[in-house]
C-alpha positions, 0 to 999 in steps of 0.5 A: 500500500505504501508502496502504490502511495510513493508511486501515485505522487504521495510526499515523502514525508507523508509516507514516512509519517504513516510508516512511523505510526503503523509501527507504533500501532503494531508494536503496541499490539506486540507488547500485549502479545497479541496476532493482528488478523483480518478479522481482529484488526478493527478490535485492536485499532479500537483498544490502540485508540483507547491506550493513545487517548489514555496517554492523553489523558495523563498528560504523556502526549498530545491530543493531535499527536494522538489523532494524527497517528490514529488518522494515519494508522487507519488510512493504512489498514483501510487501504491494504484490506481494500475497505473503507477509512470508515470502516477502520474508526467506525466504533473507536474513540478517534475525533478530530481535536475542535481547538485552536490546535488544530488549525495551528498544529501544536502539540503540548503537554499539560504543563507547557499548553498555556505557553503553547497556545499563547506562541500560536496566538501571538502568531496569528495577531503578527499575522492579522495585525500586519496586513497589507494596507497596515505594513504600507500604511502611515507611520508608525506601523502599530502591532498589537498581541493580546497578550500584551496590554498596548500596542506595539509601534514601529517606525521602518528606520525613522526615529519615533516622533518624540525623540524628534525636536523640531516635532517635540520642541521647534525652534522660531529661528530653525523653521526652515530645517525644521520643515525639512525634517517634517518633510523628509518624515512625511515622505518616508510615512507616506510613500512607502515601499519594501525597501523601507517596510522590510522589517515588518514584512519579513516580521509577517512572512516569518509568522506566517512560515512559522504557522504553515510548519506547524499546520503542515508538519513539513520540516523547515528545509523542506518548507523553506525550500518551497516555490510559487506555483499553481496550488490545486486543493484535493479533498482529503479526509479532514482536509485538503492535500495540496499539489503543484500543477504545471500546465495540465501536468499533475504534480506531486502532494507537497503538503496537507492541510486542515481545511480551516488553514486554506483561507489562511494559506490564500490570504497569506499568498495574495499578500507574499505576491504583492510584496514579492512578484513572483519575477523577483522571488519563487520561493514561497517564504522569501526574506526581504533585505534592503528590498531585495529579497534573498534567493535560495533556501535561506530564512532566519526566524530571529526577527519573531524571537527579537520581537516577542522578546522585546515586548517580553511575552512568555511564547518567546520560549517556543520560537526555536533557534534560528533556520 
């Protein structure tokens, strides 16, 4: 089954994760010295499910730990006894978790969950915060977290407005300076353009890399070595799979998904296509440097760990060390 999977266009890593779980699956059934047949594989799924949700329970995994190795589990057994998916879980305890978790793909034990979830909600509020017409707007371009009391300013390399003294105390003898200075403001605030917003922007692409590894599971080299292209959405289970067209040609899956997470995904490429033309960049998550963004497999995540360490929130602890 496996094998017919690879052949037919099925991601690599998507075969290894239906792997790992099957192993588990079976070698949970060996430690209680149990046979699998035809017959009794539905009773053993159903008693696994019942052990993972257990594990759960105590704390000992996560609630879409557990789902993803179930989900993966019956998919396999269902596709190599010719059967239904339904037909596997039908009976079982297996339920998609109906939290932020699921759209985010963190996984946390009791003790660490708040932090967890606090990490993935400070994302979404980079995310929601920065939007286009906000990254390009006037100056200061204003972040807020709700897990911050106030909002958070930035000014794109103009020194803020009361550090400034022909705005906070002007001289009658300097007026001709001082509306140069004012000027020279109002031009940057304006008339933006990436050169002068890259800060912000990478801060976005960053939170939003940051969302799409943790929704897909993908690895960060495999992520950060994505391209644009013709995204197709495939229904799936509980989701979508999604491939790469080129032409009439149909490409592998590169990743799966949650069906919550696919608006997310289109917002997040009208957005990267504006402030990064696909005749600049092809890559999916490009870093913007002096306005020119970086080519080749390269991305840095310490923007998002300087950011979220400056307004000193907790999540600061769950952004990893750089790529």
């Amino acid at each position: 089954f496996l094998v017919d999977k690879r052949i037919n266009g099925d991601a690599s890593a998507t075969i290894r994760s239906h792997y790992l779980a099957l192993r588990t699956f079976y070698g949970h059934v060996d430690t209680l010295d149990g046979d699998i047949d035809e017959a009794n594989v539905r009773d053993w799924f159903r008693r696994w499910v019942d052990h993972l949700l257990k594990r759960c329970a105590l704390g000992q995994m996560a609630d879409q730990t557990a789902y993803h190795q179930g989900k993966s589990t019956a998919l396999v057994l269902a596709g190599a006894m010719g059967v239904n998916f339904i037909s596997i879980v039908r009976g079982s305890r297996l339920r998609k978790p109906k939290n932020d978790k699921a759209f985010l793909g963190l996984e946390a034990d009791k003790q660490n969950l708040k932090f967890t979830q606090s990490f993935g909600a400070d994302l979404l509020d980079i995310i929601q915060s920065l939007t286009l017409d906000v990254c390009f707007g006037p100056l200061p371009v204003h972040l807020v977290l709700r897990s911050t009391p106030a909002p958070h300013a930035f000014w794109c390399g103009i020194p803020p407005s009361d550090t400034i003294k022909a705005v906070t105390n002007p001289s009658p003898t300097q007026v001709g300076s001082m509306n140069a200075i004012l000027r020279r403001r109002e031009e940057r605030s304006l008339r933006p353009t990436v050169i002068n917003r890259h800060r912000v922007v990478n801060l976005r692409i960053t939170a939003e890399f940051l969302v799409f590894i943790a929704q897909t599971g993908m690895n960060k080299a495999q992520a950060m070595r994505l391209t644009l292209g013709d995204f197709r959405y495939e229904s799936w289970q509980d989701g979508y799979q999604v491939r790469k067209y080129k032409g009439r040609k149909k490409g592998e899956v590169l990743f799966e998904i949650f069906s919550e997470y696919r608006p997310h995904f289109q917002r997040y490429l009208a957005f990267r296509e504006s402030v990064c033309p696909k005749d600049t960049s092809d890559l999916l998550f490009p870093t913007i440097k002096r306005g020119k963004p970086i080519m080749g497999a390269v991305f840095n995540i310490e923007n998002v760990r300087r950011f979220l360490a400056s307004v000193d929130t907790a999540s600061v602890k769950y952004v990893e060390q750089p790529v």
